[in-house]
LUMVEX-358538 format. One record per residue (C-alpha): residue in one letter; z negated, x negated, y; residue number from 1. Coordinates in nm, 3 decimals. Last residue first. Layout:
N
A:Z:X:Y:NUM
...
***
This chain:
348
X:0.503:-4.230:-4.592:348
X:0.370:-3.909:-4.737:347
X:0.070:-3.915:-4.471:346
X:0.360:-3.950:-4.217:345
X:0.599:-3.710:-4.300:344
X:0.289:-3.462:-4.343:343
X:0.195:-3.527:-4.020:342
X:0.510:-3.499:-3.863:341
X:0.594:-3.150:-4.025:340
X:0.200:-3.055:-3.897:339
X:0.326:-3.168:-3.512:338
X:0.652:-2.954:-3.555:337
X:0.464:-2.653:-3.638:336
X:0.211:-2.698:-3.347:335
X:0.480:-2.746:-3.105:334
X:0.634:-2.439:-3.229:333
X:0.316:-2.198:-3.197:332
X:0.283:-2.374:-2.836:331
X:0.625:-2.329:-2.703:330
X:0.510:-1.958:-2.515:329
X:0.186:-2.177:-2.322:328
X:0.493:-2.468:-2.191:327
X:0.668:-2.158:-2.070:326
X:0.337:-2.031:-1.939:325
X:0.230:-2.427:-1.793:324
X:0.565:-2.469:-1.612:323
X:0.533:-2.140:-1.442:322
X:0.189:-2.243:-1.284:321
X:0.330:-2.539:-1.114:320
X:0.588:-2.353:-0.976:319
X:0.374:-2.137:-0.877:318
X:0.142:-2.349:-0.743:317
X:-0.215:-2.308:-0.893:316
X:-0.463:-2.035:-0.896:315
X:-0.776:-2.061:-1.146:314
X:-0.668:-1.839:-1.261:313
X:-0.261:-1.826:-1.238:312
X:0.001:-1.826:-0.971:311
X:-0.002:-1.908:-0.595:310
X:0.292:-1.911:-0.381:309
X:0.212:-2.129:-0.026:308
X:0.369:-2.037:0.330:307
X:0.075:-2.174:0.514:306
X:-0.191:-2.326:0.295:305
X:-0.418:-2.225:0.057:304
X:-0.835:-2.297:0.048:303
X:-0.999:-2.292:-0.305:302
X:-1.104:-2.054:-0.542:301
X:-0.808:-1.793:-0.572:300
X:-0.843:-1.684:-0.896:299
X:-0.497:-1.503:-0.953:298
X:-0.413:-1.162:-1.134:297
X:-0.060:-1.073:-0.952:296
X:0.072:-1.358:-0.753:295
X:-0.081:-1.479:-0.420:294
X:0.161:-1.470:-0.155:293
X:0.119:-1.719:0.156:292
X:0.300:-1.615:0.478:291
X:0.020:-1.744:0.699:290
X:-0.268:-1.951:0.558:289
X:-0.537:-1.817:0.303:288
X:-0.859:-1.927:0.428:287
X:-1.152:-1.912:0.143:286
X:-1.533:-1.842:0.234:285
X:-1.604:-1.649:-0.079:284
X:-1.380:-1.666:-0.349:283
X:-1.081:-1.435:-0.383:282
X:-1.008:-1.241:-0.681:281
X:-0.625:-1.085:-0.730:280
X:-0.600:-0.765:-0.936:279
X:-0.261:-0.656:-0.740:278
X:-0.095:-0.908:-0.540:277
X:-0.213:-1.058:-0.179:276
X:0.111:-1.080:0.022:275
X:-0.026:-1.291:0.387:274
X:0.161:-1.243:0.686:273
X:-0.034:-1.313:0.923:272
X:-0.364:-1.583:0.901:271
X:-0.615:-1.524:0.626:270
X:-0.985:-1.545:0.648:269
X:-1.272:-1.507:0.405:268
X:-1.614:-1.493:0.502:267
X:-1.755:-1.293:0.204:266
X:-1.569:-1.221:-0.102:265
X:-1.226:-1.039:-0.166:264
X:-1.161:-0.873:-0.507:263
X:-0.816:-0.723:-0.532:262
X:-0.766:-0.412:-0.726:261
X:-0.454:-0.275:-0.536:260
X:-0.205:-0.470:-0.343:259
X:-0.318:-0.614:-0.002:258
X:0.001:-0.647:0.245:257
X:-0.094:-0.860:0.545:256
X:0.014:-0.746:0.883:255
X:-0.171:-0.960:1.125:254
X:-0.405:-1.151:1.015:253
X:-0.728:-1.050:0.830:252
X:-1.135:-1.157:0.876:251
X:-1.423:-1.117:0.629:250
X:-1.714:-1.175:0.745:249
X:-1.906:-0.900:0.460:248
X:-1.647:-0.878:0.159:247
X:-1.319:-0.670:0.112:246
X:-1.288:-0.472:-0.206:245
X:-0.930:-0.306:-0.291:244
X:-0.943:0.055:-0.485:243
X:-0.616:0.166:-0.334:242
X:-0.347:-0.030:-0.142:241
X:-0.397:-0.236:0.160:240
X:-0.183:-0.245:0.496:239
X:-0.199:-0.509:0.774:238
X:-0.033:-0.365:1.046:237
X:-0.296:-0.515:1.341:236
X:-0.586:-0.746:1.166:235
X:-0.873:-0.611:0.965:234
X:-1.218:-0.723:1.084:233
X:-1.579:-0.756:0.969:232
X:-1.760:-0.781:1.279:231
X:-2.067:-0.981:1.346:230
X:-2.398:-1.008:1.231:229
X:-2.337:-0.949:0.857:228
X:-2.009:-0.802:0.872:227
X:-1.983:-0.465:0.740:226
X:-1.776:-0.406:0.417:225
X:-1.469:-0.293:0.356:224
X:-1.429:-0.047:0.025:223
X:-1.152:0.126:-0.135:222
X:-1.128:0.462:-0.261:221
X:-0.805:0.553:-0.140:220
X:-0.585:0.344:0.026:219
X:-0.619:0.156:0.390:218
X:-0.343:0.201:0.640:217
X:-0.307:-0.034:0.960:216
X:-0.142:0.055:1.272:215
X:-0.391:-0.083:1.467:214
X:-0.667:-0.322:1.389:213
X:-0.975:-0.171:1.239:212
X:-1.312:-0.375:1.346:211
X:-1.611:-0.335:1.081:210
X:-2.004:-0.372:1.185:209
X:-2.222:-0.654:1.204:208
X:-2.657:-0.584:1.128:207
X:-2.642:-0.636:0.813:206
X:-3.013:-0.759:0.671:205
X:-3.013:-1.009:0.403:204
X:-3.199:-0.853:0.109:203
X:-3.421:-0.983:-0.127:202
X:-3.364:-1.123:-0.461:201
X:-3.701:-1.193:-0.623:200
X:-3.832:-1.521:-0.759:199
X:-4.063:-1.586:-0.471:198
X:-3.742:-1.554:-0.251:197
X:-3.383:-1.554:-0.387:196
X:-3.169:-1.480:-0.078:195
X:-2.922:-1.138:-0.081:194
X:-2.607:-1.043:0.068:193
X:-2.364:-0.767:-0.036:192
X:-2.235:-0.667:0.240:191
X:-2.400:-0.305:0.373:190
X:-2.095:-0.054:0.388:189
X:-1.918:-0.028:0.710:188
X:-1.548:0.165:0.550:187
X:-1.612:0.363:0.226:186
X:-1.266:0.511:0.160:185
X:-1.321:0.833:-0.041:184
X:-0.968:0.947:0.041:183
X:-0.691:0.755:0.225:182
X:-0.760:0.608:0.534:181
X:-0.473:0.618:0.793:180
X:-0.453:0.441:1.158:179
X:-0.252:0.514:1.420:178
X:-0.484:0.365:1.731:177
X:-0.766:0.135:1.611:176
X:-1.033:0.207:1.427:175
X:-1.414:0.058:1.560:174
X:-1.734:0.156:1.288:173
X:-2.043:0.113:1.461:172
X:-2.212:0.316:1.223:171
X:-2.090:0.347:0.891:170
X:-1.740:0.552:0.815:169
X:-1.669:0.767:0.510:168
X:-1.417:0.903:0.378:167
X:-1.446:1.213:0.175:166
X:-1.108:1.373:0.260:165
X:-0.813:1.204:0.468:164
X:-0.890:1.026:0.798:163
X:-0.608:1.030:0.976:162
X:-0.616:0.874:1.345:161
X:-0.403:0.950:1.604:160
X:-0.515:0.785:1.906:159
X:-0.854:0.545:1.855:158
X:-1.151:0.594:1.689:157
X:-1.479:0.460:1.776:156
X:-1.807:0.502:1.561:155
X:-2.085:0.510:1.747:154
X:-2.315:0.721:1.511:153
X:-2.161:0.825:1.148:152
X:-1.810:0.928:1.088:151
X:-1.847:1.150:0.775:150
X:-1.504:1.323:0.618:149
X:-1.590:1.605:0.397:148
X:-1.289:1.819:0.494:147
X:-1.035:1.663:0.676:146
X:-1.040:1.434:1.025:145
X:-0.705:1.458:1.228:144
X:-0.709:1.267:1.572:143
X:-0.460:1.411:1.812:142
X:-0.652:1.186:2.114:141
X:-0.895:0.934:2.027:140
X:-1.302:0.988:1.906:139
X:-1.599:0.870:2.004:138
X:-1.880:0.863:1.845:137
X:-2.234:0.863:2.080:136
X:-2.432:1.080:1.803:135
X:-2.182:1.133:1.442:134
X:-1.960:1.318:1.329:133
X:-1.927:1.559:1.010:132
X:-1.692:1.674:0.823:131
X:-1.793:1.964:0.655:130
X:-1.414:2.182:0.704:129
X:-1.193:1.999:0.896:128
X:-1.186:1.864:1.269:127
X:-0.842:1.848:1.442:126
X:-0.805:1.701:1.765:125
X:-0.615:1.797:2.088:124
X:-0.853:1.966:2.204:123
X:-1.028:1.611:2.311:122
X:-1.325:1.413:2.110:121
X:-1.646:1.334:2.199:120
X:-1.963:1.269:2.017:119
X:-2.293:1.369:2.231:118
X:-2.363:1.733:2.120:117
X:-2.308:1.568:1.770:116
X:-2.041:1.710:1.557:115
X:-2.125:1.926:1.217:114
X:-1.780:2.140:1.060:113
X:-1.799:2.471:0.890:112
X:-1.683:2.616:1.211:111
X:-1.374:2.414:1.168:110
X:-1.285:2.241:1.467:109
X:-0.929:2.293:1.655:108
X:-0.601:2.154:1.643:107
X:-0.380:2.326:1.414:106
X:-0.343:2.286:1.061:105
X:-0.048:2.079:0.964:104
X:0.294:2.233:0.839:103
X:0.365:2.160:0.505:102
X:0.558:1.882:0.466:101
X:0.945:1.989:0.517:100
X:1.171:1.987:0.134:99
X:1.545:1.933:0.210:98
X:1.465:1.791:0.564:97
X:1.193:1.545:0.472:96
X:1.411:1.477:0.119:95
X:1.749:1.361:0.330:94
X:1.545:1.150:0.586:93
X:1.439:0.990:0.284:92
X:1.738:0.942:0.084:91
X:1.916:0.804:0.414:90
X:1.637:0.517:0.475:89
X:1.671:0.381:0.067:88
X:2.067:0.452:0.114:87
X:2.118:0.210:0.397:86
X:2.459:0.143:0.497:85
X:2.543:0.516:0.366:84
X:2.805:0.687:0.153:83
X:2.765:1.023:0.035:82
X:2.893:1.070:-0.290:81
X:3.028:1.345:-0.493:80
X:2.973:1.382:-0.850:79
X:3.186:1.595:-1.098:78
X:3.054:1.575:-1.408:77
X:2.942:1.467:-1.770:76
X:2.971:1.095:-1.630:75
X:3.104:0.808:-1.782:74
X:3.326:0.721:-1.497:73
X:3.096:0.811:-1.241:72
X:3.008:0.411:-1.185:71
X:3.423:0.303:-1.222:70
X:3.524:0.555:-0.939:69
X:3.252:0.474:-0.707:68
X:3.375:0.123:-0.703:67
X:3.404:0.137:-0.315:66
X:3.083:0.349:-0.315:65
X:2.864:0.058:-0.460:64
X:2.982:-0.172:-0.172:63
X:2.961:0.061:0.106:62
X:2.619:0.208:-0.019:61
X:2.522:0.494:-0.233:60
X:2.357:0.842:-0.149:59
X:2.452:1.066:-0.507:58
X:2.593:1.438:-0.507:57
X:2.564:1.721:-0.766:56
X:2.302:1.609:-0.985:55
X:2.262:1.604:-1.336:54
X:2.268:1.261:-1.413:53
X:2.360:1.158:-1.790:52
X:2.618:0.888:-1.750:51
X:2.453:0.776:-1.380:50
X:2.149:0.622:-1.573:49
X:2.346:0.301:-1.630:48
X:2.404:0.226:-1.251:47
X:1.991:0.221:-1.261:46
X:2.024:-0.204:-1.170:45
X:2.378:-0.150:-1.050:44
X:2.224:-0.149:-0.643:43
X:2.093:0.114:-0.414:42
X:2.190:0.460:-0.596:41
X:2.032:0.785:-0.491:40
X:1.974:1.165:-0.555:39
X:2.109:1.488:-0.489:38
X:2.040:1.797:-0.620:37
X:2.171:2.096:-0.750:36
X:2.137:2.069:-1.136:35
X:1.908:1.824:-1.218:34
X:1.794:1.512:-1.041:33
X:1.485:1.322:-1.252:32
X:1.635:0.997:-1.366:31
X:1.777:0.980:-1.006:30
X:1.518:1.063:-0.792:29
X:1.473:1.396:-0.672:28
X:1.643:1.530:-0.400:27
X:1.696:1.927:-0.347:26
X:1.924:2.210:-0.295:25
X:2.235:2.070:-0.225:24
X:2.507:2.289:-0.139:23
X:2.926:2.151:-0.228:22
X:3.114:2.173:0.126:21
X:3.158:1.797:0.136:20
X:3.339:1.816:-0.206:19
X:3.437:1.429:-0.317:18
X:3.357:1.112:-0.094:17
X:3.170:1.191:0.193:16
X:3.065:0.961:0.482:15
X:2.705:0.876:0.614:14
X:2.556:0.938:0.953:13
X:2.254:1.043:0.800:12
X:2.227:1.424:0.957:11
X:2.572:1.435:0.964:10
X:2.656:1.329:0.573:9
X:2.354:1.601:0.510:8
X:2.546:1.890:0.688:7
X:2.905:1.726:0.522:6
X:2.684:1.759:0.160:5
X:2.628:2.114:0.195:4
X:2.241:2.206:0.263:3
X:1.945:2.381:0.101:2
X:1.599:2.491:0.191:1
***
């Protein structure tokens, strides 16, 4: 589905620099436009790229377009640009008209599908192939369930709810309204609690369940578990990437961002806010305090307060943390300039 550049420059409310009646045929990011798209500049940091770009047009903003002139200068071609406040927001109402999502499968319930008599949902629901859905479940208006999706018994779902293939929810399960899981999500498992009796580890009984906030969106495969008596819960807008593990008890503010393959154990809490970084391990029954970040790969063992930056395992201040790496790269030196001393001195 193409476009000229002045169609586009209306559609984002942008201005054109160069041939407004040129046709763009796609977007594609800039080390990837070829011949008939356009693409996208938000700051110098690609600028260098623009010498072999291929496409016909580029989205920049007031203060990269003003030098517009000096960034094509290099180039093998004539580039126009569509100028934009925010080229990030422009590029990607610019893609969803260039290339639509396929259009989504109309409400209904495949006949391949399994609902209980006593689950309800309205018309205005989808239900794909061998999903299935469990006694007294309840589910939210425009909800879209594909294939292999299993809600089990009493699960509530709220308004528009995605549930993408394979996931799975446990009994009890409560989602908010506008919620996404991502495939193979395993939301309600049994927390991982046992007691050491007579030498053997036996079980702890969950009984809890797991409480989605709204507006949240969970990646694929990862796991929340149910709470042990109570509810695990996930607070409003909090959003976690792919293969993240959150404990039994646990508890989440208000739009947290969870990066992928981070470990969280049992009865943790954090307040709103909260930027968790990928591969970061939590110890059970921590509090993380509101706007804290937690850097890539810490060991988060101990409580951390409001508006703290944690580095390192075991996690430390950041700029705490920072001090010991440099100090870490000066090693190999340090120990070449203590052996010079020591041979000063034992020739002394």
């Amino acid at each position: 589905m193409g476009a000229t550049l002045k169609h586009l420059a209306a559609l984002v409310r942008g201005a054109v620099h160069g041939d407004g009646d040129i046709v763009v045929e796609a977007a594609r990011p800039i080390g990837e436009a070829g011949s008939g798209s356009i693409t996208f500049l938000e700051n110098d940091r690609h600028a260098r790229l623009l010498s072999e770009c291929q496409a016909v047009a580029i989205v920049m903003p007031p203060a990269l377009a003003a030098r517009r002139h000096e960034l094509l200068a290099t180039s093998k071609q004539s580039i126009a640009v569509l100028e934009v406040v925010e080229p990030f927001s422009a590029f990607i109402a610019i893609v969803r008209h260039l290339h639509p999502p396929l259009p989504a499968a109309p409400p209904g319930v495949d006949a391949r599908a399994s609902i209980h008599p006593s689950a309800q949902f309205t018309a205005d629901s989808w239900v794909g192939p061998f999903a299935t859905v469990g006694a007294g479940s309840v589910l939210g208006a425009r909800c879209r369930l594909h294939d292999r999706v299993t809600i089990g018994r009493n699960c509530h779902l709220g308004e528009d709810v995605e549930l993408y293939p394979g996931v799975v929810l446990y009994d009890g399960t409560i989602i908010g309204n506008r919620v996404t899981v991502h495939a193979n999500a395993v939301i309600g498992a049994d927390g991982f609690g046992y007691r050491l009796q007579d030498g053997r580890h036996a079980k702890v009984p969950q009984f809890g369940y797991v409480d989605i906030g709204d507006d949240v969106e969970i990646g694929a495969g990862t796991t929340i578990d149910r709470g042990t008596f109570g509810a695990t819960r996930i607070g409003v807008g909090t959003k976690i990437d792919n293969l993240v593990q959150i404990g039994h008890n646990c508890s989440l503010g208000r739009h947290n961002m969870i990066v992928s393959q981070v470990g969280i154990a049992g009865s943790c809490t954090t307040g709103d806010y909260v930027v968790i970084a990928g591969q970061v391990g939590i110890a059970d029954h921590v509090h993380i305090g509101n706007g804290a970040l937690l850097g890539a790969r810490s060991g988060i063992h101990r409580d951390i307060g409001a508006g703290e930056r944690i580095l390192g395992a075991p996690g430390r201040p950041e700029s705490e943390e920072k001090r010991i790496l440099l100090s870490l790269e000066k090693l190999p030196e340090l120990r070449r300039d203590v052996r010079l001393l020591m041979r000063k001195l034992g020739s002394a």
